[in-house]
N, C-alpha and C positions, 0 to 999 in steps of 0.2 A: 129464822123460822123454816127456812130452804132447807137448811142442816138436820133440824129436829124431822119435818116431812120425810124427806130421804131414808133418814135413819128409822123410820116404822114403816116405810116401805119395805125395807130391807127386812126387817124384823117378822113379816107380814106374809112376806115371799120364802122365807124359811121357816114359817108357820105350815105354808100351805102346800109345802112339799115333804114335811118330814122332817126334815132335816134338821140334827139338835143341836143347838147353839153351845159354843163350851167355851171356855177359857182359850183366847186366842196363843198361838206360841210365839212366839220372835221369829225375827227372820234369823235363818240360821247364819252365824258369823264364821267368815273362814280363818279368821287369826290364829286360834287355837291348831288349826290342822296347819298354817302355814300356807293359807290361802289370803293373797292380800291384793289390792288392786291401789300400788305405789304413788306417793303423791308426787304431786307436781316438781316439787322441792328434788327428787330426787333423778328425776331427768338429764341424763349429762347435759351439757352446752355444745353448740357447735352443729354438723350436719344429722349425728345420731339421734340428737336431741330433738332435730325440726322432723324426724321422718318419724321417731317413736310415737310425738303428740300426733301427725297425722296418721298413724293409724289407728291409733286410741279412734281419731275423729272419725274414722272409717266404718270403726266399730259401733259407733254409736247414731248414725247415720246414714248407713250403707243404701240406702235406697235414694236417699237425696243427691250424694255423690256419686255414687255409680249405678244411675238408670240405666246405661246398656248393657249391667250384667245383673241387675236385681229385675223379676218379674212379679213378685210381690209384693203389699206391704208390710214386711216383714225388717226387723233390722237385727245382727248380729245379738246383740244386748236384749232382744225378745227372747231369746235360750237359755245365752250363759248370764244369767243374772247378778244384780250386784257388782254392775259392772264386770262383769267372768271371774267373779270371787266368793260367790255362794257357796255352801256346800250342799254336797248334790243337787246343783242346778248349772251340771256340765262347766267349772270352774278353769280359767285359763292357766293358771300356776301350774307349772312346772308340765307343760305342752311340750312346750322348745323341748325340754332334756327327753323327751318320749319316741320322737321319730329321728330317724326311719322305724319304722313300725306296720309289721304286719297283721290288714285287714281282713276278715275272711269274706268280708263283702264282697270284694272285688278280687280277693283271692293271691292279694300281691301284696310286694313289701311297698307300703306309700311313704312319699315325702311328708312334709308340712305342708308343702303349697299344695301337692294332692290331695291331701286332707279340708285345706282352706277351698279348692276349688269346689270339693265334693258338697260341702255347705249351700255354696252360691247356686251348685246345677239342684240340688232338692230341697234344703229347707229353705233359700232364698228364691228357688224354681226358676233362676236365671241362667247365665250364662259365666264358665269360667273365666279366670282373668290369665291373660298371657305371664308367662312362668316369670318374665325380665321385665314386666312392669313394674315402673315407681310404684303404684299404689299394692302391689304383691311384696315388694320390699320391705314397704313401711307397717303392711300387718304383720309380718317375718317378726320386722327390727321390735313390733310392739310386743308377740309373743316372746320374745326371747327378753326383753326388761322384766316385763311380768314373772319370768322365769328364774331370776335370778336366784341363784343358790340353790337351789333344787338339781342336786345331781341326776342323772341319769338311771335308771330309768324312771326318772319324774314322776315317782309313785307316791301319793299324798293321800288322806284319808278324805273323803270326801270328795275325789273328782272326779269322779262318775256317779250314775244315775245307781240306786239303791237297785237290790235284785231282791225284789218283790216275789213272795210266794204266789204264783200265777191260780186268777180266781175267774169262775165264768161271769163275764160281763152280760149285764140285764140292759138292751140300750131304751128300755121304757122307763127304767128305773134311772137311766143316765140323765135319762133328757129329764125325768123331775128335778134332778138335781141340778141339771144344767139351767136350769128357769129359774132356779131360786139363789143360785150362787155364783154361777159361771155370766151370763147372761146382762147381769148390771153392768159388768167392762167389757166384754166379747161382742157385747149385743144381742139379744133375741134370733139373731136371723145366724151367729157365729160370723158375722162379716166384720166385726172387730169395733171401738169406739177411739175415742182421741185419749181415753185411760189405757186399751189392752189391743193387738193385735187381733185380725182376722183368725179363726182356726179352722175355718173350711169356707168352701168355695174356691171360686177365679183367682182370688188374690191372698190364698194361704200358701203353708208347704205343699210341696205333691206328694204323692204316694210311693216315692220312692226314700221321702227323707227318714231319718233315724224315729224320732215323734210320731211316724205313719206306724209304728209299729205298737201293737199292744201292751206289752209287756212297758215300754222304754214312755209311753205316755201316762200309764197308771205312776206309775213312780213318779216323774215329773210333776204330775198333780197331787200326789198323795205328800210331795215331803215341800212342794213350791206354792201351791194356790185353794184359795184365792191368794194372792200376793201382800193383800193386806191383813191375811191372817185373822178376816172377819168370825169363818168356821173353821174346825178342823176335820176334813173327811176322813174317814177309817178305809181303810184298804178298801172293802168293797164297794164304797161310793166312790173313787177313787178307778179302778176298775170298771165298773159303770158308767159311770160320763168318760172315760176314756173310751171305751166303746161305743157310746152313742156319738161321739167326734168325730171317733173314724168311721163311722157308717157313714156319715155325712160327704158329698161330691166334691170333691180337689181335683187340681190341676193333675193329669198323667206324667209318666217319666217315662221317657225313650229309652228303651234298652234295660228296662228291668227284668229283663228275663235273663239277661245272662248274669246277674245278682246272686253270690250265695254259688259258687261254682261247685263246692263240697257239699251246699246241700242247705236249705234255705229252716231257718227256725222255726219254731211250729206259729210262730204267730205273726209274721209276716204273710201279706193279705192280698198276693199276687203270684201268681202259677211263675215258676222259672222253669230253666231247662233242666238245673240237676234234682229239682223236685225239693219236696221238706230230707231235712236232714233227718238220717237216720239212727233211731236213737237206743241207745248201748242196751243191751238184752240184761235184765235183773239179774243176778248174780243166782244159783242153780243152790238149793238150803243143802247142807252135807247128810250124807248118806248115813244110816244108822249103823 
């Protein structure tokens, strides 16, 4: 009777905001593109074997095992979903084969552990992990399993976030939607439930993680959530509660101003030093 209630709750809350119920989709599978998240079965034996499963566990985790560098409740697996074999939900396949690889974030060529630190300093809002620790090994040893086969440059369909045709976000309109769909696992207040993580406040990402950015959060929720694929939001609900999300108060990030040193994207939502990036003058129609 618990189940039936719940379910005209839900029913009742997407009544009252709009929001039109349709044929739920699947969750996207990454087999097809060559996104997989390897069974146990195929784990070598021996030391490789004991460091890949812990950082699987790390991954899955990270806030339980490493309270002195997670300041969130947040865990790796709240991102890259499907255990980091989603597609387009930031997918771990073929990682390893991608770096070294240049950021323009930070405006350098970054390692993997660069890359993994940069995680823990904004979307986990903690603290990096020293480059020669065991537990920076074993997430190494576990991207590079996950990676297997995947040449160089570790380019797969589906492992990044989609590029959204950028739409102006209503964050009145966000938040109806955010009450009626977001809300039942986030919480009402976005401080998160024992279903879904926090998405703002004390204990989300900061404003300096990737998700803090417009563009990179519409996508995430237009092609990932709700998770259970109750609704499907169309780009501009989608857009919408992405920007009512980030209107919402996070944790800060030290040193975002020197972010973006060629020149910061138009929808990144913090002043730096080299300013928004500058963007290429339309092409001049030919003379008659």
């Amino acid at each position: 009777m618990g189940g039936i209630r719940g379910a005209f709750a839900v029913l009742a809350a997407l009544s009252a905001c709009s929001i039109q119920q349709r044929i739920p989709r699947p969750v996207a599978s990454g087999e097809a593109a060559g996104l997989r998240a390897p069974p146990d079965s195929e784990i070598p034996a021996g030391a490789l074997g004991v460091s890949i499963r812990r950082g699987r566990a790390l991954l899955r985790d990270t806030r339980d095992s490493l309270p002195d560098h997670v300041g969130s409740d947040l865990r790796c697996f709240s991102c890259h979903l499907g255990e980091g074999a989603q597609v387009n939900a930031i997918p771990f396949s073929g990682v390893y084969s991608r770096f070294p690889e240049f950021r323009p974030r930070n405006g350098r060529v970054n390692l993997l552990e660069d890359r993994i630190n940069d995680c823990f300093e904004r979307s986990l809002n903690g603290k990096a992990l020293p480059l020669e620790s065991t537990e920076m090994h074993d997430l190494v040893a576990y991207l590079a399993f996950v990676s297997r086969g995947v040449a160089p440059p570790g380019v797969l369909p589906g492992m990044r976030l989609r590029a959204l045709e950028p739409l102006p976000a209503d964050t009145l309109r966000g938040r109806e939607v955010f009450a009626g769909v977001c809300a039942r696992c986030h919480g009402p207040d976005g401080a998160g439930t024992a279903l879904a993580p926090p998405v703002w406040g004390p204990r989300s990402f900061n404003i300096g993680a990737g998700l803090a950015r417009l563009r990179s959060a519409a996508a995430f929720i237009r092609d990932n959530m709700p998770n259970d694929r109750a609704v499907t939001l169309t780009d501009q609900q989608a857009f919408d509660v992405a920007g009512y999300v980030l209107s919402r108060p996070r944790p800060d990030f030290a040193g975002k101003e020197n972010d973006w040193p060629d020149g910061a994207p138009p929808d990144v939502s913090y002043p730096t030093k080299s300013g928004l990036k500058k963007q290429a003058a339309p092409p001049k129609p030919p003379t008659q």
